[in-house]
C-alpha positions in Angstrom: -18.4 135.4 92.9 -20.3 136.2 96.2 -23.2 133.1 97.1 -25.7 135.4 98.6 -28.0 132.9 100.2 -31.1 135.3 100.9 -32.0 138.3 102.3 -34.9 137.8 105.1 -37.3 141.0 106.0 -40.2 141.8 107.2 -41.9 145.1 106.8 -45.1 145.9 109.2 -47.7 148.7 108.1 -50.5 149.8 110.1 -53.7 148.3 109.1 -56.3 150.2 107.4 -60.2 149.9 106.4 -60.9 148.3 103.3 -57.2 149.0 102.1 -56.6 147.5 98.6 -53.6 144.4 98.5 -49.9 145.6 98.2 -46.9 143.3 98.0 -43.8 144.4 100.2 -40.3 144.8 98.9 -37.4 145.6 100.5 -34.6 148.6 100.2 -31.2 147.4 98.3 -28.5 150.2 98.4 -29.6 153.1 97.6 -33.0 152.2 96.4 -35.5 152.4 98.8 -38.1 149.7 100.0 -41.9 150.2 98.4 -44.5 147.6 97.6 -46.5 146.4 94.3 -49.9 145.5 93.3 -48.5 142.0 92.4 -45.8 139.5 93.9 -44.3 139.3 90.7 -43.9 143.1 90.1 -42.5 143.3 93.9 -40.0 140.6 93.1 -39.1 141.9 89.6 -38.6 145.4 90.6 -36.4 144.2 93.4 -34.3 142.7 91.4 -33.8 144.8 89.4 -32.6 147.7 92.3 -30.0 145.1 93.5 -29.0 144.8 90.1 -28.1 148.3 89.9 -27.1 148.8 93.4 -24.1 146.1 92.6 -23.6 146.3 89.4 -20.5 144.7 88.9 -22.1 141.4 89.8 -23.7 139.0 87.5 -27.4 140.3 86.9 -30.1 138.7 88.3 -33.4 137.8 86.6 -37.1 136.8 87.9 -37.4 133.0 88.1 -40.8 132.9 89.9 -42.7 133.9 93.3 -44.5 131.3 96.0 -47.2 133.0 97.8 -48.6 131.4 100.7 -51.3 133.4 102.9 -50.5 136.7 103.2 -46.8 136.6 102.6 -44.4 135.3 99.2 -41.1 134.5 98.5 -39.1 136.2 95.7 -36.9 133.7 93.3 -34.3 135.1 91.2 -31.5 133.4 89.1 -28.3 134.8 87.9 -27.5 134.3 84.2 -25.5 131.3 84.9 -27.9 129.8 86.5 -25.6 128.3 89.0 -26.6 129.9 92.4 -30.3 132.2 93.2 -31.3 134.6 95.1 -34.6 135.5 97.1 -36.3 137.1 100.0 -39.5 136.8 101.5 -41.8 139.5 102.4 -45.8 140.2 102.6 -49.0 141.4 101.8 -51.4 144.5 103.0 -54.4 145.9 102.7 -57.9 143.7 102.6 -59.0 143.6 99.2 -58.7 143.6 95.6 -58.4 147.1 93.6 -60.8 146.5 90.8 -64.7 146.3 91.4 -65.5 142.5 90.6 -61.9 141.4 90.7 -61.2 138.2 92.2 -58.0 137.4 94.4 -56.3 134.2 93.0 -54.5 132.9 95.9 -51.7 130.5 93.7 -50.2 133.4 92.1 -51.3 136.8 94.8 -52.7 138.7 91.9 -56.4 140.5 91.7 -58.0 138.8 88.5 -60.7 141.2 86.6 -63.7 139.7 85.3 -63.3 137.9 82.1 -65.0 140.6 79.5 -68.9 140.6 78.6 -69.2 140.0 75.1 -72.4 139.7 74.8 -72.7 143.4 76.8 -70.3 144.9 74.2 -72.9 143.6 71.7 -76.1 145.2 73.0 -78.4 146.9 70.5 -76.4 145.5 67.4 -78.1 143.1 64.6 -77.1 139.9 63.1 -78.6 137.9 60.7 -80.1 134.4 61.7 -81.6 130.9 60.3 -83.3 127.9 62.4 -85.0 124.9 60.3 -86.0 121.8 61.5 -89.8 119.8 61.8 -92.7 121.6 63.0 -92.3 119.0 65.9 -89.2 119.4 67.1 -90.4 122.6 69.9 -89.6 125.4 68.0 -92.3 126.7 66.1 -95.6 126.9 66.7 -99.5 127.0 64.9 -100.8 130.6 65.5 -104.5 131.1 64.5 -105.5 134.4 63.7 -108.8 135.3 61.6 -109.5 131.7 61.2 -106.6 131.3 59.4 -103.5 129.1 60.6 -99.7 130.3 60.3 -96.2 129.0 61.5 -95.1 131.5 63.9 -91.8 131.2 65.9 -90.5 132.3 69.4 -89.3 136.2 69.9 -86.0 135.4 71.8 -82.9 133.2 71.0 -79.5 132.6 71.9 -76.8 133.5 69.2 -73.2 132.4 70.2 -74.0 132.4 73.7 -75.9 136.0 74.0 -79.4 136.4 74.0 -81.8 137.7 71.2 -84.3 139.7 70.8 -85.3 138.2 66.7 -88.0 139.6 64.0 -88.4 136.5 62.3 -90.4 135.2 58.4 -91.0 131.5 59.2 -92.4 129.4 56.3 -93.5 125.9 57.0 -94.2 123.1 54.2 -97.5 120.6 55.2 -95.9 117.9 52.8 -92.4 117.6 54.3 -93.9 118.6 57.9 -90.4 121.3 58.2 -89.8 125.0 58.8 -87.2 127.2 58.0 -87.0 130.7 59.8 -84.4 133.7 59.4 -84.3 137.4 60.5 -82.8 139.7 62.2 -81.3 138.7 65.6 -80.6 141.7 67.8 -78.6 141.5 70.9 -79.9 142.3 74.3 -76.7 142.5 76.2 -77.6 139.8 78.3 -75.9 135.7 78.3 -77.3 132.3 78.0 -76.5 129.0 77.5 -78.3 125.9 75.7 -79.8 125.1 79.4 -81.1 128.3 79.8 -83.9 127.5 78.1 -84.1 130.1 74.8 -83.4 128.4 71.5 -80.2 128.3 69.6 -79.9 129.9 66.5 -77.7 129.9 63.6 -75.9 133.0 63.2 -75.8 133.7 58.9 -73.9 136.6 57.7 -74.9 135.8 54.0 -78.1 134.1 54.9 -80.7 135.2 51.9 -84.4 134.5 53.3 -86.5 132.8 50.2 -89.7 133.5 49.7 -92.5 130.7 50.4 -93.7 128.4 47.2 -96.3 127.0 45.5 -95.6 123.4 43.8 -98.5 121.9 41.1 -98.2 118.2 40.4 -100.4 116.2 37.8 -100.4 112.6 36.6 -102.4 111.9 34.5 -104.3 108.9 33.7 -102.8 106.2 31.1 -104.7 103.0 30.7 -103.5 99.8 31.1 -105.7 96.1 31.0 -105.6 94.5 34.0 -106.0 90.7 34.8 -109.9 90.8 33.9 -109.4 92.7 31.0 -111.0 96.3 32.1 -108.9 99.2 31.5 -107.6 100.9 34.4 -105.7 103.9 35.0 -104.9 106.1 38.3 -104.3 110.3 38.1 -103.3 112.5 40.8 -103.2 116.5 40.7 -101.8 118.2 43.8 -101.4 121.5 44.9 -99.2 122.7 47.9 -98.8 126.0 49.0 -96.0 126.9 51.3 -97.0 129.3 54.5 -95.7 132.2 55.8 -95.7 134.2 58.6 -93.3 137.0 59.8 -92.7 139.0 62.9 -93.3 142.4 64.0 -91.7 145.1 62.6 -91.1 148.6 63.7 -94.4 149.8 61.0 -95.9 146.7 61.5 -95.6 142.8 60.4 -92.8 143.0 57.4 -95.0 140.5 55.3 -98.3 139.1 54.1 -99.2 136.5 56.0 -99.8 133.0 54.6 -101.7 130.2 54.8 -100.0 126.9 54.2 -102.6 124.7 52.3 -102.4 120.9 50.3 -104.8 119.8 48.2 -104.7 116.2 47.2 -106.1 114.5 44.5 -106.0 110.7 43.2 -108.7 109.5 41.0 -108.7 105.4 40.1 -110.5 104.5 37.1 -111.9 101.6 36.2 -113.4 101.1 32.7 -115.8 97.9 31.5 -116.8 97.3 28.3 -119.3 94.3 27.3 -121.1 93.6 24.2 -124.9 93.6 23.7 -126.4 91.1 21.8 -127.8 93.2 19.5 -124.3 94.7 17.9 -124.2 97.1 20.4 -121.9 97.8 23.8 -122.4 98.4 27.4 -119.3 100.4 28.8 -118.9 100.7 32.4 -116.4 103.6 34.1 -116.1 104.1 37.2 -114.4 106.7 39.3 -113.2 106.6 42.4 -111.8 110.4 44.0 -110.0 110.7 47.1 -109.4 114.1 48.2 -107.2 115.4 51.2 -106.9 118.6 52.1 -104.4 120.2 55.0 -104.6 123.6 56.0 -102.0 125.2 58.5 -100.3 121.8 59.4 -100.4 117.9 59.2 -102.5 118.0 61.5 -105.5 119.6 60.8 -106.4 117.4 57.6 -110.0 116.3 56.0 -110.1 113.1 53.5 -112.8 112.2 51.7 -113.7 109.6 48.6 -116.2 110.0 46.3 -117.1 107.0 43.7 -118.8 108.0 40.2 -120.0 105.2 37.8 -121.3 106.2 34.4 -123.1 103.6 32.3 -122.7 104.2 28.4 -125.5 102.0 25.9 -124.8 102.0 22.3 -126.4 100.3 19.8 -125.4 98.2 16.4 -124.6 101.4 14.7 -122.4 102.8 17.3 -125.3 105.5 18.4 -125.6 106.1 22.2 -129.2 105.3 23.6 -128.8 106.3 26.7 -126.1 107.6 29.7 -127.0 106.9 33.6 -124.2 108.4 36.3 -124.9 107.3 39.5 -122.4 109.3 42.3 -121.9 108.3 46.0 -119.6 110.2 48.8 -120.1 113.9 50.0 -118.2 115.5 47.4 -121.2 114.0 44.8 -121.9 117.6 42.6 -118.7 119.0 43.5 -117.1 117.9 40.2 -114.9 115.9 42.5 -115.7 112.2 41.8 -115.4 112.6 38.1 -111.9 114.6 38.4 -113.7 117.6 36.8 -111.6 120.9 37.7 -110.6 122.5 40.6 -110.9 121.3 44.5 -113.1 123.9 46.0 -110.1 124.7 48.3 -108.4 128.1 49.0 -107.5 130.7 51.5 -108.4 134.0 49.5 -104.9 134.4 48.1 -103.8 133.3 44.5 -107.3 132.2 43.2 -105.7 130.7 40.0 -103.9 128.3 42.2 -105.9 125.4 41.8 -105.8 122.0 41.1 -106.9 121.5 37.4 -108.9 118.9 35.8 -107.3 115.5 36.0 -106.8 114.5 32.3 -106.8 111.5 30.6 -109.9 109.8 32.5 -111.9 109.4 29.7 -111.6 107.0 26.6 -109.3 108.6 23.6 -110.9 107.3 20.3 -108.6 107.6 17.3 -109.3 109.5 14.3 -111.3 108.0 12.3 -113.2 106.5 14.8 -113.8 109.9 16.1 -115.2 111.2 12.3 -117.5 108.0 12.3 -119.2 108.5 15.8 -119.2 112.3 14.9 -121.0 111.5 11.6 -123.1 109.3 13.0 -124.3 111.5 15.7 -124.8 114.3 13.1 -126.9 112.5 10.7 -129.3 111.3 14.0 -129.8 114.5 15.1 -133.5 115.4 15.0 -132.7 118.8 12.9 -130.8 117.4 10.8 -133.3 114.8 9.6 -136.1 117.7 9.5 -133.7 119.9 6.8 -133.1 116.7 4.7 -136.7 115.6 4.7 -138.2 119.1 3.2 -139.8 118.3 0.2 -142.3 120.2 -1.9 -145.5 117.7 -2.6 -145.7 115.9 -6.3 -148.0 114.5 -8.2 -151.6 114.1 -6.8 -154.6 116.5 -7.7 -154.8 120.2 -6.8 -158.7 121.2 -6.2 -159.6 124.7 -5.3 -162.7 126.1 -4.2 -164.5 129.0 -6.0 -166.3 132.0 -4.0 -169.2 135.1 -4.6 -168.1 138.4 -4.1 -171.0 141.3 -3.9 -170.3 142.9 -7.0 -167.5 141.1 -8.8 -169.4 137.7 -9.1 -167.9 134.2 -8.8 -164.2 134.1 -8.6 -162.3 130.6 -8.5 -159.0 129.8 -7.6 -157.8 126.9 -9.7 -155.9 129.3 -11.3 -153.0 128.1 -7.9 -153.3 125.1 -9.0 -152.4 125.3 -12.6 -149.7 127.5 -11.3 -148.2 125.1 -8.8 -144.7 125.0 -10.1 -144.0 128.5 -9.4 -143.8 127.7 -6.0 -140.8 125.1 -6.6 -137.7 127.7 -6.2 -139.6 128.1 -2.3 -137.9 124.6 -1.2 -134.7 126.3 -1.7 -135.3 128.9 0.2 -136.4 126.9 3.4 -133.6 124.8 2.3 -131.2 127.6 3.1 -133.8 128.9 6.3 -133.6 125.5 8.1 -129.4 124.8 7.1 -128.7 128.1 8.7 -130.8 127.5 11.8 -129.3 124.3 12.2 -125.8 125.8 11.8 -126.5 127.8 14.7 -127.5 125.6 17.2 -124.8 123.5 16.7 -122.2 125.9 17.3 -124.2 127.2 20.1 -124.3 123.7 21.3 
């Protein structure tokens, strides 16, 4: 079979303004010379006219091109791949076809600009998350009626292309974190993590939760400590989780929130010392500390409020007297004593308050409860006035005598002599004073 070495020429053409790149082939038999956008598609469709134009030689394939500068030489191998073929030829024109395309000068060919995905994207929606710590850069405190919320940037970057985001951000004081979702929709425009907007999470099944409110009590259970007093600590909390969302097209798509904690931790102390005279002396004394947080961690107030209340009894178990002595600002507030609520909250769930921290005072058993309630009952000053009502016995009965114009002398012994007539009247004020009694103490 024929070793064709290579076939050398060169083609001229006339230059021309702004002419777009053309790779030169030559003419083989019959089939004229023309030119390509490519080296490779001028070197393949050469090939493939000296193919036909001998066709009882071996065929010829592309192997591969070399461009250097304006001109390239063709490669081609027969099936054998014991000899090859080629020619060299070269390039016209000034620039590359396509707007934007860029001339790679290792292969000759006009590259178009990789695809803008991010422009294919413009005007549609994706759903998005972001979480972290209120410190971490993201979010930020927004006041707005003297209320604070968690509020969140109005741009992102979602898989490279930038966001335009309607956001519901709800942060939690206790944990100091935020969690935000939305929609995410895309501006056409691309960015990168140094481009400065934040990266978001894109969520296709991403279900945005609404923001909580989480109630805590402990309550007090005595134990004796070293110097025998009993002491006990409760706590109550109340944390309510803010929230704050973006504009919509009608407006913000939520109620804003206001994230709030309201801590409470009462220590108790209780002393009890006996009187010489039977009775007991019994000492309690609360200390409150109260912290409350509204917006953020930062914007906190802690105060402590100490209540001691004296208790006398004496030998019969009767109370004599009760001093309570309060010191702290909260002194009034029902604070210092754990009485209920904390005074705290931003106009929105009003029933959402810390209740009454139980279990602070002393829990008498049963029967100690009937004895003190007995003994209360039969000291209390109505009591004794039902039980003492008496009609008078014995004694003499005297009464005087009087002169009426016209009738004469009348007397009025005659009461007297008829005194026991009047003894079904104690019943009566019996009954008067039991039912009067009756109804202050369950007024009481």
């Amino acid at each position: 079979m024929r070793f064709i070495i290579f076939l050398f020429f060169l083609t001229f053409s006339a230059f021309s303004y702004s002419a777009p790149y053309q790779w030169q082939y030559p003419s083989e038999g019959p089939y004229p010379a023309g030119s390509k956008s490519s080296p490779t598609e001028a070197c393949t469709t050469y090939l493939q006219n000296f193919n036909n134009a001998y066709p009882g030689n071996q065929l010829w394939r592309f192997h591969s091109v070399s461009v250097s500068g304006p001109g390239y030489s063709c490669f081609g191998m027969q099936d054998a791949g014991l000899s090859s073929h080629r020619y060299y030829s070269t390039r016209t024109g000034d620039s590359c076809e396509l707007p934007d395309a860029t001339y790679n000068t290792q292969t000759g060919d006009c590259e178009a600009p990789p695809k803008n995905e991010c422009e294919e994207k413009a005007g549609d929606s994706t759903p998005y998350s972001k979480s972290g710590t209120m410190d971490d850069g993201y979010t930020s405190i927004l006041t707005y009626g003297g209320k604070k919320y968690v509020a969140s940037p109005q741009d992102g970057c979602v898989s490279g292309c930038t966001v335009q985001v309607v956001s519901n951000c709800i942060n939690t004081i206790s944990t100091n974190q935020y969690r935000c979702s939305g929609t995410a929709t895309y501006t056409g425009a691309s960015c990168t993590a140094s481009d400065g907007p934040p990266q978001l999470e894109q969520e296709e099944n991403y279900v945005p939760d609404d923001p909580k409110n989480t109630e805590i009590k402990e309550p007090c259970v005595y134990v004796t400590d070293g110097e025998g007093r009993s002491v006990c600590v409760s706590k109550a909390s109340l944390e309510k989780e803010g929230q704050y969302c973006g504009e919509g097209p009608d407006g913000p798509v939520c109620v804003p929130k206001q994230a709030t904690t309201d801590d409470k931790t009462v220590e108790t102390e209780v002393t009890e010392t006996a009187e010489p005279d039977g009775g007991k002396t019994i000492v309690k004394k609360d200390t409150a500390t109260v912290t409350k947080c509204t917006g953020s961690k930062t914007d906190c107030t802690t105060t402590t409020t100490t209540t001691t209340t004296t208790t006398k009894s004496d030998g019969t178990g009767a109370t004599t007297s009760t001093t309570v002595e309060c010191k702290g600002k909260d002194c009034g507030s029902g604070v210092g004593g754990g009485g209920a609520g904390s005074g705290s909250n931003d106009g929105e769930d009003e029933e959402d308050v810390p209740g009454e921290l139980e279990g602070q005072d002393e829990v008498a058993g049963f029967g100690e409860s009937i004895q003190d309630f007995n003994t209360r009952i039969s000291a209390a000053p109505i009591l004794a006035t039902v039980t003492s009502i008496a009609m008078p016995r014995g004694g003499s009965c005297s009464m005087p005598s009087a002169n009426i114009p016209v009738i004469g002398s009348i007397s009025f012994n005659w009461i007297c002599d008829n005194s026991d007539l009047l003894d079904p009247l104690y019943y009566v004020m019996l009954a008067i004073w039991a039912l009067f009694a009756t109804r202050v103490f369950l007024e009481a």
